[in-house]
N, C-alpha and C positions, 0 to 999 in steps of 0.2 A: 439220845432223845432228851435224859432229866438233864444233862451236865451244860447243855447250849440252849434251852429250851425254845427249840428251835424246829417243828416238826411239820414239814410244806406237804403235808400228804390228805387235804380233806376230802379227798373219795375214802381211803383207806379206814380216816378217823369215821365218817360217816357210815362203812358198812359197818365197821367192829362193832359199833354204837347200836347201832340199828338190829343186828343180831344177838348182842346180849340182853337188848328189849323184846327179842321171842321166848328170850328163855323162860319168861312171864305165862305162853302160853302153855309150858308141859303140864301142869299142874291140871290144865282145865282137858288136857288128850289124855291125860291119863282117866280120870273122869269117868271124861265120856266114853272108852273104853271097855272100863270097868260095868259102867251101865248095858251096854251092847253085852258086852258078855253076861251079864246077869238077869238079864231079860227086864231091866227095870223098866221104870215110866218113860218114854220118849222125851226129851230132850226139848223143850218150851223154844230151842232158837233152832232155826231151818239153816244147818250148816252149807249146804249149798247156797242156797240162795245169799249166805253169808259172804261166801267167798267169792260170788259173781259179783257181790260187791265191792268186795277188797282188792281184787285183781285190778282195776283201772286204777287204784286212786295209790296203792303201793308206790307204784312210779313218781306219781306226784309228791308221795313222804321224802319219798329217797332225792330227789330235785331239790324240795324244799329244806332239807336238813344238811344236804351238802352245800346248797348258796348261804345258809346260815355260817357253816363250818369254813365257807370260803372268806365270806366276810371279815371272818376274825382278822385274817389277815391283812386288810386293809383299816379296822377301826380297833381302837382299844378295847379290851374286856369289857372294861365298865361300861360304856357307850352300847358296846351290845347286849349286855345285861339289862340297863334300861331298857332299852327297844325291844325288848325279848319279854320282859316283865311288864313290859305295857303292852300287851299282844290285848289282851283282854278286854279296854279302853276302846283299842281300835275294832275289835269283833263289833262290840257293840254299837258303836258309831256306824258300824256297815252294818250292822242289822238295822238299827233306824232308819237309817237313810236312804240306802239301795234298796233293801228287801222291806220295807215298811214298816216292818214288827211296830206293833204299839210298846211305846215307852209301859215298863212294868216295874216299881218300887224295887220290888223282890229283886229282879235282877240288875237293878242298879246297885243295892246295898253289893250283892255277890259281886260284883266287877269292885267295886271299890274297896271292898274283903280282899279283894284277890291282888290287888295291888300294893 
């Protein structure tokens, strides 16, 4: 893989990716856990209702992160770098435009922070 750098596998790259970003949630299973077992305060987010959220849109992660991954292969890094770091630009242009959101200072300074 390093010696050709040459690696045509973006499902592969996509799950591996996409799993060592769960690794983010043990912290917060172990947690809530911890609280279940010690009778503490209930937990302020309805983890059901949590997960009846995540379940449709997971799929959508996993589409969207592998047509990025596939991309590569057809444009240069930098070119998707741009594109990728200008995500931000374009959210907001679709919040005004399609979804109506009123223009807000604040998050204009934050998009153009973010760029």
């Amino acid at each position: 893989v390093f010696k050709t750098w040459d690696y045509d596998k973006p499902l592969a790259l996509t799950i591996y990716s996409l799993s060592l970003a769960t690794v983010l949630l043990i912290p917060t299973g172990f947690r809530t856990l911890r609280r279940i077992q010690t009778g503490g305060p209930p937990s302020p987010v309805d983890h059901k209702r949590l997960t009846r959220c995540a379940i449709p849109l997971a799929p959508l992660w996993l589409v969207a992160q592998y047509a990025y991954n596939a991309s590569l292969d057809g444009t240069a890094v930098s070119t998707n770098s741009v594109l990728s770091c200008s995500s931000p630009i374009f959210a907001f242009l679709f919040g005004l435009s399609i979804l109506r959101e009123p223009f807000r200072r604040l998050s204009f300074v934050a998009v153009l922070l973010s760029f």
